[in-house]
Residue frames as qw, qx, qy, qz and C-alpha x, y, z in Angstrom:
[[0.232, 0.422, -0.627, -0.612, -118.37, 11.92, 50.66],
 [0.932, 0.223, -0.048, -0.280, -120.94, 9.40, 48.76],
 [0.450, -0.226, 0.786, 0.358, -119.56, 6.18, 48.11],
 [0.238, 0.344, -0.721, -0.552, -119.11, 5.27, 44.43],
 [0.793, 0.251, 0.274, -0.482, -122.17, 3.46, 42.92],
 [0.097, -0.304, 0.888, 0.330, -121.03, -0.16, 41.24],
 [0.853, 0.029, -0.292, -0.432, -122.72, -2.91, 39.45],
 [0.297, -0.411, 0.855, -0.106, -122.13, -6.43, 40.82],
 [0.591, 0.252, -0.579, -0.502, -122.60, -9.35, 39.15],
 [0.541, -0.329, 0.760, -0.149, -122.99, -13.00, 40.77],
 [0.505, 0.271, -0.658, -0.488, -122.56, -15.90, 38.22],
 [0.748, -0.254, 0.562, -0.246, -124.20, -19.54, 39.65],
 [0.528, -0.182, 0.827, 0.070, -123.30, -22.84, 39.19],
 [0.543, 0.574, 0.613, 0.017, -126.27, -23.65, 36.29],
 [0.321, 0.324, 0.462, 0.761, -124.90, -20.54, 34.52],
 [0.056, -0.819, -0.554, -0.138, -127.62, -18.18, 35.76],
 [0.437, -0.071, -0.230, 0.866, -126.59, -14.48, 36.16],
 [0.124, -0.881, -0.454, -0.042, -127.82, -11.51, 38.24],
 [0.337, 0.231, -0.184, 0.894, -126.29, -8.37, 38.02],
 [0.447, -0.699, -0.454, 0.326, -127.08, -6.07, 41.28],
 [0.473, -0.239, 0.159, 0.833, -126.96, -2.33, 40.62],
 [0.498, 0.397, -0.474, 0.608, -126.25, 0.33, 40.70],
 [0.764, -0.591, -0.245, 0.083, -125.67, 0.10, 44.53],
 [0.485, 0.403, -0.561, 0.536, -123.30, 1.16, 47.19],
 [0.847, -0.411, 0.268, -0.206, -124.20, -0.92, 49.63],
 [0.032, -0.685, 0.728, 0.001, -120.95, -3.22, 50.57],
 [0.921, 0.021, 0.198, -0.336, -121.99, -6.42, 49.04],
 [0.263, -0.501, 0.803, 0.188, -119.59, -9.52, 48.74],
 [0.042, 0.071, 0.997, -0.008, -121.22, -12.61, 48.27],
 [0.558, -0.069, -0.227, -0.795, -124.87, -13.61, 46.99],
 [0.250, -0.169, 0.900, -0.315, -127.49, -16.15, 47.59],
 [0.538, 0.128, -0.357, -0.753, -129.82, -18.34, 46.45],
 [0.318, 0.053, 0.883, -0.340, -132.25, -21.48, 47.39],
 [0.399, 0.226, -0.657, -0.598, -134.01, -23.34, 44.95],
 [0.383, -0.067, 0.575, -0.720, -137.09, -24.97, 45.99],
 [0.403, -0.079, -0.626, -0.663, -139.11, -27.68, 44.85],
 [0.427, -0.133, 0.503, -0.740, -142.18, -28.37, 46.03],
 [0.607, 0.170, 0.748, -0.209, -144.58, -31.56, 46.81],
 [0.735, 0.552, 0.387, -0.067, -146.66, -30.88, 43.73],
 [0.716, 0.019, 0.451, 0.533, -143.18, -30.41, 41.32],
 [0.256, 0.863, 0.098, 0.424, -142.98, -26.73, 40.71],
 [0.657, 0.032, -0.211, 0.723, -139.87, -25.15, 41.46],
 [0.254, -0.959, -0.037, 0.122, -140.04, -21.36, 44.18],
 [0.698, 0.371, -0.073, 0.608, -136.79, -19.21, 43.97],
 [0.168, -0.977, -0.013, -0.131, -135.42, -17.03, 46.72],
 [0.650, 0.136, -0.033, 0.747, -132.12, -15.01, 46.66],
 [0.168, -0.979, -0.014, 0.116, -130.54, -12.00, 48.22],
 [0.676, 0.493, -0.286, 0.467, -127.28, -10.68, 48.68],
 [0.670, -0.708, -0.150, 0.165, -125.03, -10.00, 51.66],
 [0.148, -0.880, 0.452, 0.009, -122.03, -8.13, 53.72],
 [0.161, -0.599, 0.785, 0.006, -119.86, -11.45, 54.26],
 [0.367, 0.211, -0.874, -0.236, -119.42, -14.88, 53.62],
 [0.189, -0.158, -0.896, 0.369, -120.42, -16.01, 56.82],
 [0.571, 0.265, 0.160, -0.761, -123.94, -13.36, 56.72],
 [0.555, 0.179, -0.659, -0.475, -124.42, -15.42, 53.30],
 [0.445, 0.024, -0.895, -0.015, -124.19, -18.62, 54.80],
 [0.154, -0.008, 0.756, -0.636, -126.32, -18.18, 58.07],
 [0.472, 0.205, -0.156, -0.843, -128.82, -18.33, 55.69],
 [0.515, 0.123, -0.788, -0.314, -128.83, -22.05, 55.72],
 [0.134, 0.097, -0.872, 0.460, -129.09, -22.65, 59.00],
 [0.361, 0.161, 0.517, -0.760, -132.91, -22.30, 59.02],
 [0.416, 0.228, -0.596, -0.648, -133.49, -24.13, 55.64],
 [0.253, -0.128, -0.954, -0.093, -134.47, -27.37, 56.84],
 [0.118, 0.437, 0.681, -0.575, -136.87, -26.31, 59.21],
 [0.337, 0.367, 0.039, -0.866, -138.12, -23.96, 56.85],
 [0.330, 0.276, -0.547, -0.718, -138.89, -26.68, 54.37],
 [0.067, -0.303, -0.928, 0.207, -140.89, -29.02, 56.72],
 [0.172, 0.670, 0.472, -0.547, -143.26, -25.87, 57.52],
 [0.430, 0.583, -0.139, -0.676, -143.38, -25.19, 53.75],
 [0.855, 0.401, 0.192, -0.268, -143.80, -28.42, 52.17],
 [0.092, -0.729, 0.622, 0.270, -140.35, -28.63, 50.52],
 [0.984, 0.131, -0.123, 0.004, -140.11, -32.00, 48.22],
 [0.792, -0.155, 0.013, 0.591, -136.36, -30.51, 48.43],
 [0.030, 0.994, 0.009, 0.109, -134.02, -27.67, 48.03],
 [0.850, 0.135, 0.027, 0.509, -130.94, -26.45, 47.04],
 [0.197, -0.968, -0.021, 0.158, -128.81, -23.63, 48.48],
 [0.652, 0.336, 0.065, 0.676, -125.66, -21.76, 47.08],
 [0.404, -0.804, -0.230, 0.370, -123.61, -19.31, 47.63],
 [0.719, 0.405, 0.186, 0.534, -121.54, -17.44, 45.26],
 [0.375, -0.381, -0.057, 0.843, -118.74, -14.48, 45.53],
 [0.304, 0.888, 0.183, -0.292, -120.22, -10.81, 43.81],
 [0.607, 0.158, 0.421, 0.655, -117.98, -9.72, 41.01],
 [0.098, -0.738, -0.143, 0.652, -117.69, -6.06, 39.82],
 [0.303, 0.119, 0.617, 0.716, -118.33, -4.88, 36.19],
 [0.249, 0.205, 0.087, -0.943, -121.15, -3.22, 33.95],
 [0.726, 0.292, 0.576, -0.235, -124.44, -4.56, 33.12],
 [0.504, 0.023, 0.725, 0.468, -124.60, -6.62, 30.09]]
């Protein structure tokens, strides 16, 4: 039997929302890493994941990645999915 196709929704911190969808894939928890670079423009990359702890291995390669990409800095979050319909 198909699984049941949802929207998900992930609100961040700053207010920004992405609704994911429709999908049935068994997403929990999103992500997202907010980049600014040397010359003060700002990169964005985000996915979404199975668990908390998928979500979060995602940091564990951030720092390195932003020496070998220039990184002035960078800011990583994590936030729970929510179920509903798009806006």
């Amino acid at each position: 039997m198909a699984r049941k196709k949802r929207y998900l929704t992930a609100t961040m911190a700053d207010g920004w929302v992405k609704t994911i969808g429709p999908t049935a894939a068994p997403f929990t928890h999103f992500w997202r890493i907010v980049a600014v670079l040397e010359n003060g423009k700002t990169e964005v990359f985000w996915g979404h994941s199975k668990s908390p702890k998928e979500a979060a291995g995602k940091s564990t390669a951030l720092a390195e990645a932003a020496r070998q990409r220039g990184w002035a800095s960078y800011a990583f979050e994590i936030v729970e999915l929510t179920e509903g319909r798009p806006a």
